[in-house]
N, C-alpha and C positions, 0 to 999 in steps of 0.2 A: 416375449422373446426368450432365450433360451440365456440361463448366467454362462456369463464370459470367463472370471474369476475362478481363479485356481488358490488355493490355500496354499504358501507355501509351507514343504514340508519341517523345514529350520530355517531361521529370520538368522541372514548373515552377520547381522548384529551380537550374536550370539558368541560367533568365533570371532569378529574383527571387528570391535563397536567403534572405534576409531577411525580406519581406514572407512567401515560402512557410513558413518555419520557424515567425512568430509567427502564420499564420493558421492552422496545424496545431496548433498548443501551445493557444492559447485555448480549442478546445472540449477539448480534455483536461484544461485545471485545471478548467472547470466538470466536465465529466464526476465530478474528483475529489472536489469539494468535495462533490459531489452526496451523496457517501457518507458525512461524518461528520454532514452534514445530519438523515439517518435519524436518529442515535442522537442527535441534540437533540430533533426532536421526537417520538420516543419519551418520553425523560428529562421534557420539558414536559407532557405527560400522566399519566404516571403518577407526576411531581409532585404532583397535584391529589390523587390518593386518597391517602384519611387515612393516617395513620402515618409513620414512617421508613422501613419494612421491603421497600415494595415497590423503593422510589428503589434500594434498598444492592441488593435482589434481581437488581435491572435491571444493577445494575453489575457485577454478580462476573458474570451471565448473560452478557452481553456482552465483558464480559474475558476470558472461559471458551471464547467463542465465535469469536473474534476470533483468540486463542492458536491453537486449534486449526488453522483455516483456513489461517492465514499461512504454517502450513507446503506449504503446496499453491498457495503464487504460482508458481511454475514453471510452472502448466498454460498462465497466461496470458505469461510472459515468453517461458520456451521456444517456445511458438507463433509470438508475435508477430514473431518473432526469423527461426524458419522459412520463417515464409511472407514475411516482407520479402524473404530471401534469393532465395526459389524465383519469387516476381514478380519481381524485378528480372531474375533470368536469363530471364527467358519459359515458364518452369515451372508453369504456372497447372494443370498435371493433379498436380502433388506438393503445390503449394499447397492444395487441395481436397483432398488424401489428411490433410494435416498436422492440419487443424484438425478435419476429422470425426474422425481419431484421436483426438487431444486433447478432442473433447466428448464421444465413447464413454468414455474412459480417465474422463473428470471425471467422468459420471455414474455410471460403476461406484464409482470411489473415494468417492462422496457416499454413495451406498448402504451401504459398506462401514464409514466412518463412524460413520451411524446405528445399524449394525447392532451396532457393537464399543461404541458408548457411552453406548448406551439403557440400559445396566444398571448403569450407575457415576455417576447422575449427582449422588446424593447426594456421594458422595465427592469428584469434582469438582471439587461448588461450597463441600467443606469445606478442599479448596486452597490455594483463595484466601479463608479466613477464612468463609465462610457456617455461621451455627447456629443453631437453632431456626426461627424462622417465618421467616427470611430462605432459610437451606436449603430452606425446602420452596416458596417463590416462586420461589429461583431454579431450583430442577427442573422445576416447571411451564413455565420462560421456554424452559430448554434444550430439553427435549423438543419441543414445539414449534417452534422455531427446528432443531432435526437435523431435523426433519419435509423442512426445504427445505432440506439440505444439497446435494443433486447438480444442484439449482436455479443456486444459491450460484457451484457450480464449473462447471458449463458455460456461465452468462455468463462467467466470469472467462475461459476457454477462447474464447470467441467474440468479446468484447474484445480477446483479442492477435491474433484473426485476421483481423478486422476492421484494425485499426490497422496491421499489416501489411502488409495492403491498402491503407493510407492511408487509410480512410475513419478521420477523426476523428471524427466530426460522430454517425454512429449511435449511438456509445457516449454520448456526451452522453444523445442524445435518450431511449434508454432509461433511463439514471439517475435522468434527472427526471422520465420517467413512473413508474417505481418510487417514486421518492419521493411522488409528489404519489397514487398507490394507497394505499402506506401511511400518510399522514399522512388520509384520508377512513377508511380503516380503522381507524384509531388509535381518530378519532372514535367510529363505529360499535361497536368492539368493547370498549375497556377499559372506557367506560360503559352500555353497553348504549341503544340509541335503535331506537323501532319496535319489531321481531318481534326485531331482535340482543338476547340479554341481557347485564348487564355483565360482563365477565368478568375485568376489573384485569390483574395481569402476563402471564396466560396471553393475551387479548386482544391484546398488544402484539405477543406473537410470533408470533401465529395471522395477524395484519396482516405482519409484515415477511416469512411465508412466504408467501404467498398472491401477494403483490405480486413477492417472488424468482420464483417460478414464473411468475407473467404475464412478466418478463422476461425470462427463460431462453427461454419459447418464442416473446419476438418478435426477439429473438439469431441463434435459431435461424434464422428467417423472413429475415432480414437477413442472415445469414451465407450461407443458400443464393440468395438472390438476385445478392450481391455477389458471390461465389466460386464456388460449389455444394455440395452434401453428395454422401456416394458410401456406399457400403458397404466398397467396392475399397480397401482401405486397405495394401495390400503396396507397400513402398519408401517408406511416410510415415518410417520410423528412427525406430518404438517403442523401439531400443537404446537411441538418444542423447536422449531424449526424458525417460528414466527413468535415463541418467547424467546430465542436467543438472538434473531433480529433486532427484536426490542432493548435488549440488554446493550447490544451491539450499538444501535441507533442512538442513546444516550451516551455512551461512551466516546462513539466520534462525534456529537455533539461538542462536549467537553472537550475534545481534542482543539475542534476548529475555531472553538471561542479563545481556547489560550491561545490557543498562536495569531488568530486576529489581533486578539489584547496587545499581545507583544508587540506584532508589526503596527497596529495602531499608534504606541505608545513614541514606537522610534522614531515615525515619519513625524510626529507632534514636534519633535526638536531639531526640527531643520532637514533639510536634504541630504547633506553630508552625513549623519545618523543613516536616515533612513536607504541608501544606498550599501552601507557598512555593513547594515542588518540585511539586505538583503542577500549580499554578497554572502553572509557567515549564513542564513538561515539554507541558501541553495547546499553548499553545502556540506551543513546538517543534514538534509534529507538526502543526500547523494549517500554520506556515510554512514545509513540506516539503513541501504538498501545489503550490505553487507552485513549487518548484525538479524535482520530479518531473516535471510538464507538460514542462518541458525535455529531461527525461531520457527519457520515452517517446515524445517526437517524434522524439530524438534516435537512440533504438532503431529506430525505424523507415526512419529516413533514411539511415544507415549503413547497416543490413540490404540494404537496398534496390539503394545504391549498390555495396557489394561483391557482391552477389549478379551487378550488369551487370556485374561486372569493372571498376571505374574507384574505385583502389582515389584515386586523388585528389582525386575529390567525395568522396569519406567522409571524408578529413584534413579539408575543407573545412566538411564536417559540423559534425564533433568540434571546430573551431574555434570556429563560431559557436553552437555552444550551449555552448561553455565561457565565451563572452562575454558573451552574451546570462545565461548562470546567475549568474556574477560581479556583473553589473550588477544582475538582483534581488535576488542576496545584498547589496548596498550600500546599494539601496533600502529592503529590510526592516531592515537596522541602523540607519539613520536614525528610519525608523516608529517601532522597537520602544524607541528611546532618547525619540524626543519624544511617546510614549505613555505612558511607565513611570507617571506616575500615573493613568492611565484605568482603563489592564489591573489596577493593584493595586486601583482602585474598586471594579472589576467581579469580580474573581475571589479576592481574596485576605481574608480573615476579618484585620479588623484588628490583632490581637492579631497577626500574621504580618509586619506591614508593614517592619519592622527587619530582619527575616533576606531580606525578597525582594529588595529594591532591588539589593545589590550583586551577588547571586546571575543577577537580571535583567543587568546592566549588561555583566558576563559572556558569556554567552549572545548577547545582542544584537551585540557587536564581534565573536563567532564568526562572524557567517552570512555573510559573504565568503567565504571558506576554505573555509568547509565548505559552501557550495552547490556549492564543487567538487568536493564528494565525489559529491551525487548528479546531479552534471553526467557525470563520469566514467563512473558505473556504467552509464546508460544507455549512453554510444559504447560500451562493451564489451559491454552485453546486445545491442549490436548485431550486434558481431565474433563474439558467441560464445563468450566467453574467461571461461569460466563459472571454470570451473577458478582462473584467475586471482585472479577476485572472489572466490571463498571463501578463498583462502589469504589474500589481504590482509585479509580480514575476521576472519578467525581471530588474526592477528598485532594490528592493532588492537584487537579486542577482550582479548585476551593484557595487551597494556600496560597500557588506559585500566584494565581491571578491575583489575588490581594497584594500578594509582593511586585509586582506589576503595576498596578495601580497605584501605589505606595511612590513607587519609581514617582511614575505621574506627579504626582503631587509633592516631594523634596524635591523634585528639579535637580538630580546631583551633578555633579561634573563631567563625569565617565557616565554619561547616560546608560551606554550599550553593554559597562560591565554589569551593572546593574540587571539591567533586562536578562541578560544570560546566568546570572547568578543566580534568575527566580527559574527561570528556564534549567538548570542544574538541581536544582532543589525540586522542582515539579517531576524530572528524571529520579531523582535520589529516594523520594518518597515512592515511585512507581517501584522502584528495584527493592526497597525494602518492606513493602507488602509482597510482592511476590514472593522473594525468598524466605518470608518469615513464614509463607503458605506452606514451604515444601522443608524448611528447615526452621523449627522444628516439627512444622504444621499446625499452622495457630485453628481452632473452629472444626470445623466438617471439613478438614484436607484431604483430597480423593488422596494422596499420595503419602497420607499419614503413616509411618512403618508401625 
């Protein structure tokens, strides 16, 4: 097929890196928020039907589902990473090779997937604690939801090759049409209305696949408009594509084990911990969805730049969203301290409210620091320095979880400061290999001046 890709002739960046940085970032944090949106109003639905069993079903489904995938972020990082580099050089026929690869590769792997764990899914969801009517709601959820597995991974795949391209703005737009399918599906299915009958948790996931597929192939429609699709995919570097995979794959290894470790550790000391922690870990990741916006403009801005060779707009890059992430991690510390009795309102079972406060207090004085962690990771998913991010990731993880384990075993009083102090330090350490890559650039720093 014919390249879509036009080279721009000056990257706005050049005259407004400011105003261009935060008007590229804003539609990525909605893009991203767009997505835990889903699994609210899923969870607010299948609230309504009777019982416990369906709510706890959704949740291990989901947990289940989530695990799985994460390990296949690569399709969209490595992409996005790619084709930044091959547009910025005037490469727009390798750029069109990269991302059709990468949505061939995602759709097989979805395939592959479904194929491998349609037959374990009791097992599975017994994992993560599911037994009796909870196990068998949540096989219904999964089955269904693998249904749109290769759905799943060739947006994720068309996402970083969009974004690459710079278009921020598509991905948004498809998120919120996804969301706003499944949430009239929601309606339709888990109650049954008209000719739909109800169909409770199966319902939920019959809506989040149906809506994954409408998205995938308006991705798809967008990606060939912006770029193009081809068949021709020789020179796309299927090698490095499936070594940064691997880099990738070990890295959110290490992610999933610390944070198991942690939640492990809390639930070990009672209910009241473990409800604290979950309350500060949700969150955690709500306020990461804000410092990542940074991180994936930032991948793309970098890419970009070192791809024209001007390896000094990329330092300039990596500047302004270390500043730019710094200044919302300051922001949100303020929030998250002049909020503390809101969020305990809203999310914490009274009996809790002793162990959260200082556990919260915690946490909240981190997010300076460690928004430089995922300020960092992006300028490098930019350079490429895949390699890099997983050894530091591996190392921080190494520590924080010994300090974790440590917890375990003093027993201290303040359990959950604890837990979040190893959790602080596992952040602290991530931000300070990152920036010691780009300042002063310790080793083989693509960004070395």
């Amino acid at each position: 097929m014919q390249d879509k890709a036009q080279k721009p002739q000056r990257h706005p960046f050049l005259d407004k890196p400011n105003r261009t940085l935060i008007r590229m970032a804003v539609p990525v944090l909605f893009s991203l928020v767009a997505e835990p949106l889903t699994g609210l109003a899923d969870t607010a639905f299948v609230a309504r039907i009777p019982g416990s069993e369906p709510v706890a079903a959704l949740g291990v489904g989901t947990m289940a589902f989530s695990a799985i995938f994460w390990a296949f972020t690569f399709l969209g990082i490595a992409t996005q990473t790619e084709v930044a580099h091959s547009v910025g050089r005037g490469e727009e026929d390798r750029a069109v090779k990269v991302v059709s690869l990468a949505s061939l590769l995602a759709g097989g792997i979805g395939l592959g997937l479904l194929a491998a764990s349609i037959w374990f899914l009791a097992p599975i969801a017994s994992v993560f604690g599911a037994e009796g009517l909870v196990n068998d709601y949540a096989c219904q959820y999964m089955f269904y939801r693998l249904l749109g597995a290769p759905a799943v991974l060739v947006t994720l795949a068309c996402f970083g090759g969009l974004r690459g391209a710079q278009d921020m703005r598509t991905p948004l737009y498809v998120a919120v049409g996804i969301n706003v399918v499944n949430v009239v599906l929601d309606w339709l299915l888990i109650f049954g209305h008209g000719s739909f009958p109800a169909m409770g948790v199966a319902g939920a996931a019959i809506a989040s696949t149906v809506s994954q597929w409408i998205g995938a192939f308006w991705c798809l429609i967008a990606v060939y408009r912006t770029l193009g699709l081809t068949w021709r995919m020789r020179g796309a570097g299927l090698a490095r594509l499936m070594r940064v995979g691997g880099d990738l794959f070990l890295r959110t290894g290490a992610v999933l084990v610390f944070l198991v470790l942690c939640t492990r550790v809390a639930n070990l000391f009672g209910a009241d911990q473990g409800a604290a922690f979950q309350a500060i870990r949700q969150f955690f990741l709500f306020s990461a969805l804000f410092l990542d916006a940074f991180a994936i403009t930032g991948q793309s801005l970098v890419g970009y730049f070192l791809g024209a060779g001007d390896r000094d707009k990329a330092r300039e890059v990596a500047r302004l969203v270390c500043w730019w992430s710094f200044g919302t991690g300051v922001a949100l510390c303020l929030a998250m301290l002049l909020g503390t009795d809101l969020v305990a309102w809203l999310l914490v079972p009274p009996a809790a409210y002793a162990v959260f406060g200082p556990g919260w207090v915690v946490v909240s004085l981190s997010q300076p620091i460690g928004s430089l962690s995922f300020a960092t990771d992006g300028i490098h998913w930019g350079t490429g320095d895949f390699a890099y991010l997983r050894n530091s990731m591996l190392v921080a993880s190494a520590v924080g979880g010994v300090c974790v384990l440590a917890v375990e075993m003093v027993r201290p009083q303040h359990v959950l400061v604890y837990i979040w102090l190893a959790s602080a330090l596992w952040t602290f350490i991530r931000a300070g290999f990152g920036l010691a890559r780009i300042w002063p650039g310790v080793g083989a720093a693509p960004l070395k001046g």
